[in-house]
C-alpha positions in Angstrom: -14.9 2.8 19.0 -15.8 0.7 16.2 -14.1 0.6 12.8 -17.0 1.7 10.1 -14.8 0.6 7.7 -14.0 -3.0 8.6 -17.0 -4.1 11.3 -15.6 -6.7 13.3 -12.1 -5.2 13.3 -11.8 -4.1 17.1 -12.6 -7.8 18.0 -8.9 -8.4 16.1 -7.2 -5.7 17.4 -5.4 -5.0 21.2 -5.6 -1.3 22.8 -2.8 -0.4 21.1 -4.3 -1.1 17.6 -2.1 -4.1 16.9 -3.4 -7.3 15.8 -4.4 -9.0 19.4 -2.8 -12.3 20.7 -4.5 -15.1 19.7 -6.4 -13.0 16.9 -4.0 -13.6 13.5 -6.6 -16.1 12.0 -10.0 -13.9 12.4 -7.8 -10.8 11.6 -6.8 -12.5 8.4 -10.5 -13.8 7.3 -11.7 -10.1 8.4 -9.4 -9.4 4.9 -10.9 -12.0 3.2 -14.2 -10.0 3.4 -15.8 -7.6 0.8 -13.6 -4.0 1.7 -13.3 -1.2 -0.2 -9.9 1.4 0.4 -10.7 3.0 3.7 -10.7 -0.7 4.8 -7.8 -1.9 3.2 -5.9 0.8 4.8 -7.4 -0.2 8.1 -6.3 -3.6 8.2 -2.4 -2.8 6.9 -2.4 -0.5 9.7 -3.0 -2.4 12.4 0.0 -5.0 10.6 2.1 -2.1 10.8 0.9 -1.6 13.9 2.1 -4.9 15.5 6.0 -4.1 15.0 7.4 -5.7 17.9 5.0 -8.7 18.2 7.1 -11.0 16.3 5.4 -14.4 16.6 1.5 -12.7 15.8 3.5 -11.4 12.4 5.0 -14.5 11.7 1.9 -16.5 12.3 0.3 -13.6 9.7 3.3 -14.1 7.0 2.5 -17.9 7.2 -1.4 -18.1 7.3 -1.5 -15.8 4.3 -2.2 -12.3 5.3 0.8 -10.9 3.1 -0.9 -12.6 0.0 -4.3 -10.6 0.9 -2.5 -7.8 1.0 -1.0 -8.4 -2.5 -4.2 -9.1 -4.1 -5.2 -5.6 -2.6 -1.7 -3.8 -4.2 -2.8 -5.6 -7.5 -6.2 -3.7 -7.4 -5.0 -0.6 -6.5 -2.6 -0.3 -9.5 -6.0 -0.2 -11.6 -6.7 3.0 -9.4 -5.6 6.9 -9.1 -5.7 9.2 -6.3 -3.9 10.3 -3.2 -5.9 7.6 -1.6 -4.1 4.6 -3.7 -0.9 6.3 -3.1 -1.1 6.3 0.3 -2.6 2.5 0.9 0.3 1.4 -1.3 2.7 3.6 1.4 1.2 2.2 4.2 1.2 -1.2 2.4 5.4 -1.3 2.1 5.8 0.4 5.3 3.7 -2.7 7.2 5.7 -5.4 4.5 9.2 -4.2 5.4 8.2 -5.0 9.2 7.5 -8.7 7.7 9.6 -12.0 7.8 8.9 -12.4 4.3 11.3 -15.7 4.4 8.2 -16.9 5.8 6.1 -16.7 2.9 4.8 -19.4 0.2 6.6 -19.6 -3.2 3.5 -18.1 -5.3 2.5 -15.3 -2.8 6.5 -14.2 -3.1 6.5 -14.7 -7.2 3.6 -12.3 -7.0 5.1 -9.7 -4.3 7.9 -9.2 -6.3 5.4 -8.7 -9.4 3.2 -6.1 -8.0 6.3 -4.1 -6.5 8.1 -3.7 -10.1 4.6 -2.9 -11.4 4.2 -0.5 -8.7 8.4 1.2 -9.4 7.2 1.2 -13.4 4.1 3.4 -12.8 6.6 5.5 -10.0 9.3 6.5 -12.7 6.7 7.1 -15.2 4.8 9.5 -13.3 8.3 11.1 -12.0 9.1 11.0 -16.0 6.1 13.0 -16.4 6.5 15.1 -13.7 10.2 16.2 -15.2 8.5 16.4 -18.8 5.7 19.1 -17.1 8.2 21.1 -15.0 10.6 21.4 -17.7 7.7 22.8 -20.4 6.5 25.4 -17.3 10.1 26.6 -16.7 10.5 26.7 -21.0 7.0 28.9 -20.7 8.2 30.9 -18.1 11.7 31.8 -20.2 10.3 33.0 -23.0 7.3 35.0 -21.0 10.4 36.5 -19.3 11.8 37.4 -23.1 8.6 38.4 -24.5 8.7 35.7 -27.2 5.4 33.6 -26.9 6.1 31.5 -29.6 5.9 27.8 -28.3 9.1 25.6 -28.4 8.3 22.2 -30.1 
């Protein structure tokens, strides 16, 4: 069946959905191309995907599919939605399987860029999230008490 989301993709890709033997090179331009999330996600997949097949992922880490997927990180902060957070899990889960040793000075520079970015807008939102639950569980004490008078 044939990826809607990346065409070309099964060409890249084993039965198994790794990335196929021989196949780093057009699997990498495939990322160079015009995708939009459902894509992106696609494509770090089948990276994840190819645990195991350690000289296809080294020959990805060193032809530059790890920068691609940086780039796509980077673009994704701009974003919201369960969608984002879920490309950006996907995204970590396929890097940690990485020889990242392997990778050029600037893609590394910006790796480590993108993933304090991405820990900033984590705590935030779990700052937020503390901030929210603490002013329901505040509401709910003083519905409890029958004083409706908001705390400041």
């Amino acid at each position: 069946q044939e990826s809607l989301a990346v065409p070309g993709l099964n060409k890249c890709l084993d039965r198994s959905g790794c990335i196929a033997k021989g196949a780093v090179r057009d699997f990498i331009a495939l990322m160079s191309t015009s995708l939009d999330l459902k894509g992106q996600i696609e494509m770090v997949n089948a990276v994840r995907l190819t645990e195991g097949h350690e000289n296809r992922l080294s020959r990805f880490v060193k032809q530059g599919g790890v920068a691609r997927i940086v780039v796509w990180m980077e673009a994704a902060l701009k974003q919201t939605g369960v969608s984002v957070e879920h490309f950006l899990e996907i995204s970590f889960k396929s890097l940690r399987i990485l020889n990242l040793r392997l990778m050029e000075k600037g893609a590394a520079r910006s790796l480590l860029e993108v993933t304090a970015q991405i820990r900033a807008r984590m705590q935030a939102a779990s700052v937020a999230m503390d901030k929210r639950q603490k002013r329901e569980a505040e509401s709910k004490a003083r519905a409890r008490s029958g004083k409706d008078t908001p705390v400041p």
